[in-house]
N, C-alpha and C positions, 0 to 999 in steps of 0.2 A: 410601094411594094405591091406588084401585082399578087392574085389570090392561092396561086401556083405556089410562091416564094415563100408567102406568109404558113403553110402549112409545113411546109421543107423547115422551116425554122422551128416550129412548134413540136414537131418530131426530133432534132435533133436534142432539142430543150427535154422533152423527157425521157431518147434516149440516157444524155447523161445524168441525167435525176437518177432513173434507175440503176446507173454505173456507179454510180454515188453510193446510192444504196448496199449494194451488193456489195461494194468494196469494203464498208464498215463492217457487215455482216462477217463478211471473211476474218478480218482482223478480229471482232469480238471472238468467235470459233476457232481462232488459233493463239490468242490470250499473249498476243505481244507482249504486252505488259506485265506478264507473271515475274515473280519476283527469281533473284541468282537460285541457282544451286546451293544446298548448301555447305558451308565450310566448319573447317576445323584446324582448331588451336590447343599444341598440349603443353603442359607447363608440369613439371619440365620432361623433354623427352628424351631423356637419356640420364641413367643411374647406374651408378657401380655398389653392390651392397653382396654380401657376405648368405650365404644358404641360413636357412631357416629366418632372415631378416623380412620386413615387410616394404616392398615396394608400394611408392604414391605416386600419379596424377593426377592433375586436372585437367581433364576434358571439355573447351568451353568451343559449345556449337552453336554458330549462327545459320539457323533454315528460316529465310522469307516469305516461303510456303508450309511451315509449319512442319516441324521435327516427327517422322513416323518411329521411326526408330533407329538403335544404334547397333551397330554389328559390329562384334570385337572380335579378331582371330589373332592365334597363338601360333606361333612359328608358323602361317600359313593356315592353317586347321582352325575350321569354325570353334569358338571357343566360349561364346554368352550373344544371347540378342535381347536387348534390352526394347518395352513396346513404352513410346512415347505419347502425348495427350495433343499431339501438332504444336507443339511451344512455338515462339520462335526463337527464341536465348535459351541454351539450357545448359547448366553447370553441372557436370557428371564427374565426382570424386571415385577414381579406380584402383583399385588396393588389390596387393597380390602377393602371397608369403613366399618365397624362394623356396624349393623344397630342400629338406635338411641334408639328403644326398645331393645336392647339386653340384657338379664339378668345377671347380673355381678353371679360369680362363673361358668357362662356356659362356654363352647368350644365348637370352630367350627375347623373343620380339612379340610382341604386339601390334597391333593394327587396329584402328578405329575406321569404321564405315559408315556416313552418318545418311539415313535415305528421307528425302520429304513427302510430303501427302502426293506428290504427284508423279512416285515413284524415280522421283531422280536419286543418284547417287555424288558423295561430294568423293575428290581425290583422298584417299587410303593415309593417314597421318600413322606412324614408327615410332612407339614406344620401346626402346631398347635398353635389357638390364643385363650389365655384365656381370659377373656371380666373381666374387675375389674369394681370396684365402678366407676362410672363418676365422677370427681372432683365437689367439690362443689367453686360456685364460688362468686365473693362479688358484691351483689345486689347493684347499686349506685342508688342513689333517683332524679330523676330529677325532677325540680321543677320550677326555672328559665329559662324564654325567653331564645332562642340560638341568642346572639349579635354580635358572631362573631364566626371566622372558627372554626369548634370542631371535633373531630374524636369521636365516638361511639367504641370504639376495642373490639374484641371479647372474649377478656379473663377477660371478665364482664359481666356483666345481668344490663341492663338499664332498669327503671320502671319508665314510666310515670307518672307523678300526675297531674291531673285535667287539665287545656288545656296547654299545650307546641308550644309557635311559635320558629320557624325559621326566626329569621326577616330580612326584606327586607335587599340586600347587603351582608346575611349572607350565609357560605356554611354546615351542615349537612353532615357527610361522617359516613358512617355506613361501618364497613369490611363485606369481608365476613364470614358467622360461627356465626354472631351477632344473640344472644338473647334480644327481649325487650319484656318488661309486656308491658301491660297495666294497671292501679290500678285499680281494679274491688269497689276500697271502694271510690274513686272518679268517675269524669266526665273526666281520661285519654286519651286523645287524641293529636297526633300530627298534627299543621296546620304549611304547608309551605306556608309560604306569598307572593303576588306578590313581582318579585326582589327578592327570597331567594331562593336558590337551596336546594335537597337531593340527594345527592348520593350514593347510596343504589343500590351497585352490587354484590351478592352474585355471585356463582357456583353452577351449578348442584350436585356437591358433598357438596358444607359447604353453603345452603342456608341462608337468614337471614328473621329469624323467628318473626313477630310481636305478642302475643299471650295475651289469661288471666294469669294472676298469682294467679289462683287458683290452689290447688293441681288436679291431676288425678281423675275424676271419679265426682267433681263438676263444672267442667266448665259450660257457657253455653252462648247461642248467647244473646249480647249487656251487657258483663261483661266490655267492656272498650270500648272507643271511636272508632278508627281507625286511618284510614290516610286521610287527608285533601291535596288536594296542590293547589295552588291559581295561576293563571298565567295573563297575559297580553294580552293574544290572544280574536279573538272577538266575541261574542254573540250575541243574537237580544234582551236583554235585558238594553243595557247599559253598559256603562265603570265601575259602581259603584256599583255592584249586593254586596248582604251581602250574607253567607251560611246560610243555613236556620238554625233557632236556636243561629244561633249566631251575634251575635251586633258588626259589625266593621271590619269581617272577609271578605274585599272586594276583587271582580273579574271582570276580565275585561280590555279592552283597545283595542287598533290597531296593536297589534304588531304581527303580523300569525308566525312569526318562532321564538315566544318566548321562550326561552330553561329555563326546570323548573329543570333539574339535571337526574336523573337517575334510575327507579327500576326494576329492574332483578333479575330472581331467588327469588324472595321473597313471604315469605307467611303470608296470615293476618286472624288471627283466632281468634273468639267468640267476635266480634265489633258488634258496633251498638247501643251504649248505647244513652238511650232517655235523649235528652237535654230537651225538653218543651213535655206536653202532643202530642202526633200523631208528635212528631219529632224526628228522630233517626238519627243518622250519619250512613254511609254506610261506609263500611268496608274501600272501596277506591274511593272518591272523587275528580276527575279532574275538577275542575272550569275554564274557560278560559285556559286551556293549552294550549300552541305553539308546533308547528309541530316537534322542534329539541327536544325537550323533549323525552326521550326513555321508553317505557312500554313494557315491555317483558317477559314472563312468571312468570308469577302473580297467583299464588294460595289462594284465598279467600273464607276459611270455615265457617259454621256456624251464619252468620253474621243476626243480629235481623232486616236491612231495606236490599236494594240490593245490592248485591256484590261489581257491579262495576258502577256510574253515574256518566255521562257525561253532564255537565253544559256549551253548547258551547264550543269554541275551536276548535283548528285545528289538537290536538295531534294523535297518529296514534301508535295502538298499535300491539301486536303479542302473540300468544300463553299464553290465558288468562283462567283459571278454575273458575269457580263457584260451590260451596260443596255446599249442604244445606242449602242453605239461607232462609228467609224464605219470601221475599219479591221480588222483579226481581233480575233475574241472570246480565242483562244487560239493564241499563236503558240510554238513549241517549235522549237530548230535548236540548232547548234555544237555537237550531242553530249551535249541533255540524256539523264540515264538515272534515270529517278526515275518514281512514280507520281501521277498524278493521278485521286480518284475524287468523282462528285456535284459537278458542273458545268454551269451553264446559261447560256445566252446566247440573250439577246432581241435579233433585232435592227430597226429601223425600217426601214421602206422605201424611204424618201425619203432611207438618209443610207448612205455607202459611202464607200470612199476613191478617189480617181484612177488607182490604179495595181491595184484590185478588190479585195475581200474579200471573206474567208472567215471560215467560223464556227473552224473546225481547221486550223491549217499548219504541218508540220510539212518541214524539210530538215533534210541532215545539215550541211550549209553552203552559200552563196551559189553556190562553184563545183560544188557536186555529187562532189565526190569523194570517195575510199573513207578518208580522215582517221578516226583513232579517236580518242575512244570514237565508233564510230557512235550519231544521237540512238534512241533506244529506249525513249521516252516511254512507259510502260504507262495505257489509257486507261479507265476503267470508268463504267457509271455515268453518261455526259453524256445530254443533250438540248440541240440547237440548232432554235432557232426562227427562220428566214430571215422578208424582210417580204412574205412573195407568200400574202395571203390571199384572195382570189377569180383566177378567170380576168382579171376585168374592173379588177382596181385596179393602177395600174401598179408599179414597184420601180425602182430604182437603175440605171443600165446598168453601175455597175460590181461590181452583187451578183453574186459567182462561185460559190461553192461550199460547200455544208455541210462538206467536208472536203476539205482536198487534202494530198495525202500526195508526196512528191518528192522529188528531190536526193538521189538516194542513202539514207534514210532506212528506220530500221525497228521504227517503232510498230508498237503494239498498239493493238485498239480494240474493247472489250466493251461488251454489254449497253447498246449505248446507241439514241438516235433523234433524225431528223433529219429536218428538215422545212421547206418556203417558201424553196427554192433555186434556181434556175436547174439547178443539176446536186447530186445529193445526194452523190456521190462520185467523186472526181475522180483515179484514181491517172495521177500526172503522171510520166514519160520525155523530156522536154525534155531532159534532162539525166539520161542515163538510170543504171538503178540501183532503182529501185522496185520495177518488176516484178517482175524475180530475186527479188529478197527476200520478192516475195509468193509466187512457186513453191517458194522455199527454204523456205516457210514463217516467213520472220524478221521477216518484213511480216504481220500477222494483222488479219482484220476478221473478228468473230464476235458469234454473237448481235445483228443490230445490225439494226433496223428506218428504212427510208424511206421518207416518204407524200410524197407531191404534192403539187399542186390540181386541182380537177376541172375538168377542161374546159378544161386549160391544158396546149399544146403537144401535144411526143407520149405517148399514155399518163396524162395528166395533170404532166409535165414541162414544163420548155421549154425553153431551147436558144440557142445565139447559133451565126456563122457557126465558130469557132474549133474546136468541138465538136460530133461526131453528139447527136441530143436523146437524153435518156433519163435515169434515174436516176443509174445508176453508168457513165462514161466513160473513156476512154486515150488521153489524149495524147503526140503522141512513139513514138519507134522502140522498142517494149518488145521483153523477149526472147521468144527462138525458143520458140514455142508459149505463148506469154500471150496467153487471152483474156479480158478483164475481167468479161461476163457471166458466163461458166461459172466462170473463179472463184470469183465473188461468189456465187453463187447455188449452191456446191458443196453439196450436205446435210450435209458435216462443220461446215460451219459455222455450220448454222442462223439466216443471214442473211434476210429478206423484203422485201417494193416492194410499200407501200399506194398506189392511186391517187390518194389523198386525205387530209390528214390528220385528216379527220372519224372515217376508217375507224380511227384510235388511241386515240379518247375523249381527248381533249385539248381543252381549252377555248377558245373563241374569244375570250377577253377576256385572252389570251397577245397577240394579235392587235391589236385595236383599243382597249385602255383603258391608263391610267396606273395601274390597278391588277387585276394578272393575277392570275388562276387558276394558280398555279402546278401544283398536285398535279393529278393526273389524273383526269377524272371517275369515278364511280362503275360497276364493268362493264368500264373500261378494259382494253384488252389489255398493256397498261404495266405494270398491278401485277402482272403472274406470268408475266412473259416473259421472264424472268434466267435463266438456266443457267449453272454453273460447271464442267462436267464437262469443258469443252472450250477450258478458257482457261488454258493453262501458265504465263504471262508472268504471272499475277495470283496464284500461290502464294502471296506474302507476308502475313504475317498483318496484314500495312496495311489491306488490303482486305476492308469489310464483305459478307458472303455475303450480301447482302437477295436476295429474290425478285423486286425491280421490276426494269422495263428504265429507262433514261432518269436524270433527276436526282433525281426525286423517286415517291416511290409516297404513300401517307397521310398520313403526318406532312409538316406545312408547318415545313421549317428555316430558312423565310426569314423568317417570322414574328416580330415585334419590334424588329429589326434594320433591315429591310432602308425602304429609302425608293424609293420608283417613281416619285417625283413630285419631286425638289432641288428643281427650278424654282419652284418656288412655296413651299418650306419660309422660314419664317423664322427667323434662326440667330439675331441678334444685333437 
């Protein structure tokens, strides 16, 4: 091989060396080798189940690049995106309650989307549930005293007739999921007796529903009694107080950590039926309750006298609603001393009682006298929504007051807001006693925000002849040097007066829909307008330190539970 040839070879030789090269290079930079796309497997995908029932999958995803996440949409509509660790196996258990109005013959779809670390997507896997008839189920008639232990189960419909006790000694166990009427053609009401427990703990998914048993679209507020519960804890009225209307129905005693059983998750809708003329049961009735006694999200719609009253006691509640009542959302007297925190009430505009209502009412008793234990309800944590949402849409003429505090009486009242009232705060002297207690400091409103409406009354208020207009007012002969402004508006207290309740970021569909905007909008002045540094009465480690004002800040607790619509719900 001449010397010509020999170089021609040795050039070609590391042409393809360097082709060589190049080519691996290529392939490593385009990762031939990366593992599938990946897939998905559901077991099983396809269910036929009944409204308010719980639908299951399993979701079991193979990504060889390691699972980023999963993306689940509902009839089409992003619906949850779950962020994964790069698995490569990963078993995803999917649960979904049917909603209790769902239309039997309808379907709801699901979709699963499952994407890897190197943003692939695998094909869309079809979970599909068809919603059937709800079972119809067998109405038992109660009628007899509860003498001894008894379960309520839920794969019944319990229906009160005319008064049902729990008697002393006895326990009441309701499951959860539990349906009870009430007989809208009697006086249906349940009273737990002093000495008789109820245990009545539903879940956020299977709550237990107390209701009319009238069909859809006839219900209406005080179609059945409610719930009564009598305890041993003590009042400024006596060991032997009767519930009003009723002959024998006694409350009272010495005992502060009387434990009356248990209600959770539970909702009590279209109560209040009138026992004697101007006397109605209220949806839910604490007479002398004891401190161990548990009240915990409590939803109470519709109801003909006030949602929720408190007859003395020491009981101490949490995450309470008030729908449309049409008489107070929260009524506190006889010396309750206990706390309530995360409370709201909605109320309609068009519905009040005759004798006025409010969102807050608290006395120490009827006559206003100095009787102990004086009431010293600790209040945290509310939001009341009055029905006054424009200048131009009219309200009740017996809508009184977001709050009226009286009779002697010495709440507390934090961190909360109030709004769509005639007067946003009402401390009342009629019978006097308030005042003082507000100079003495034993009466407290702090932290607490009022909005208006715009372009209503004075300042965005309004007003009747009985009261100057304005936010916060005083009725009655209060004491020497009480003035409710300056008060209210002391910088110790870090009180404010929006002219509007736009100016709180609060939603309008509080307002006008059957299904509210609970939580606050985004921005709101709601979520980080809490301070504790100036609230004594709220020491107890009961009370959760959140940073919102009002009932709710980001998290919706109503959620699952709650029903904003009975009227049209089909139960049976």
């Amino acid at each position: 091989m001449n010397k010509q040839s020999h170089l021609l070879h040795m050039l070609l030789v590391i042409i393809l060396t360097l082709s060589m090269i190049t080519g691996c290079k290529e392939k490593d930079d385009n990762k031939p080798y990366a593992g599938a796309v990946p897939t998905i497997t559901l077991s099983p995908s396809e269910m036929s189940i009944a409204p308010g029932s719980n639908a299951n999958s399993t979701v079991l995803i193979d990504a060889p690049e390691g699972l980023k996440k999963l993306v689940i949409y509902k009839n089409g509509i992003s619906f949850q995106e779950l962020p994964f660790n790069y698995e490569k196996s990963v078993t995803h258990s999917f649960n979904y309650t049917v909603e209790s109005n769902a239309a039997a013959g309808s379907t709801i779809s699901f979709s699963f989307e499952a994407i890897d670390s190197l943003d692939r997507k695998s094909d869309q896997k079809n979970f599909i549930i068809s919603v059937t008839e709800k079972p119809q189920k067998e109405i038992l008639q109660v009628i007899a005293d509860i003498t001894t232990n008894t379960t309520w189960t839920a794969d019944k419909i319990w229906r009160i007739n005319n008064i049902v006790r729990v008697k002393e000694g006895s326990i009441l166990t309701i499951e959860p999921g539990t349906l009870v009427f009430g007989a809208s053609d009697t006086k249906g009401t349940l009273i737990v007796q002093r000495g008789a427990k109820i245990i009545a703990e539903g879940t956020s998914s299977s709550p237990i529903v107390f209701t009319s048993d009238k069909v859809p679209g006839s219900r209406a507020a005080g179609d059945w009694g409610g719930i009564v519960i009598c305890g041993k804890a003590p009042n400024n009225q006596g060991n032997n107080n009767s519930i009003e209307g009723m002959t024998g129905e006694y409350y009272g005693g010495n005992v502060a950590n009387d434990n009356s059983g248990v209600l959770k998750y539970v909702r009590i809708e279209f109560a209040g039926k009138r026992i004697e003329t101007n006397k109605e049961i209220n949806s839910l009735t604490l007479a002398s309750v004891g401190s161990e006694t548990t009240i915990a999200f409590i939803q109470a719609s519709f109801g003909l006298d006030d949602s929720f009253e408190l007859f003395g006691g020491t009981v101490n509640a949490k995450n309470l609603i008030s729908y449309r009542t049409e008489d107070d959302d929260f009524d506190v007297d006889y010396g309750h001393v206990g706390y309530i925190q995360f409370a709201l009430g909605i109320r309609d505009a068009n519905i009040a009682d005759q004798f006025y209502s409010n969102g807050l009412e608290v006395d120490n008793n009827g006559a206003g006298t100095s009787q102990t234990p004086y009431t010293q309800t600790v209040f945290s944590n509310i939001t009341i929504i009055g029905g006054k949402y424009t200048a131009e849409n009219p309200v009740h003429l017996s809508l009184q007051n977001a709050a009226q505090l009286r009779t002697n009486s010495m709440p507390a009242i934090y961190n909360s807001f109030f709004t769509g009232f005639p007067f946003g705060l009402l401390i009342d002297d009629t019978k006097p006693g308030a005042s003082q207690h507000a100079l003495n400091e034993e009466l407290q409103v702090r932290n607490v925000i009022l909005a208006g409406v715009e372009n209503w009354g004075n300042n965005g208020w309004g007003g009747n002849t009985n009261n100057t207009n304005g936010p916060v007012v005083h009725a009655g002969t209060g004491a020497s040097g009480f003035n409710v402004d300056t008060w209210f508006q002391s910088n110790l207290y870090n009180n404010s007066i929006k002219s509007k309740w736009q100016d709180a970021g609060i939603d309008e569909s509080l307002y006008v829909t059957m299904n509210p905007k609970v939580t606050p909008n985004q921005g709101s002045i709601l979520l980080s307008a809490a301070k504790w540094d100036n609230t004594p009465k709220a020491s107890s480690s009961f009370f959760e330190k959140v940073t919102f004002t009002g009932a709710f800040g980001s998290n919706d607790w109503s959620a699952g539970w709650c029903n904003w619509n009975p009227q049209e719900t089909v139960y049976q």
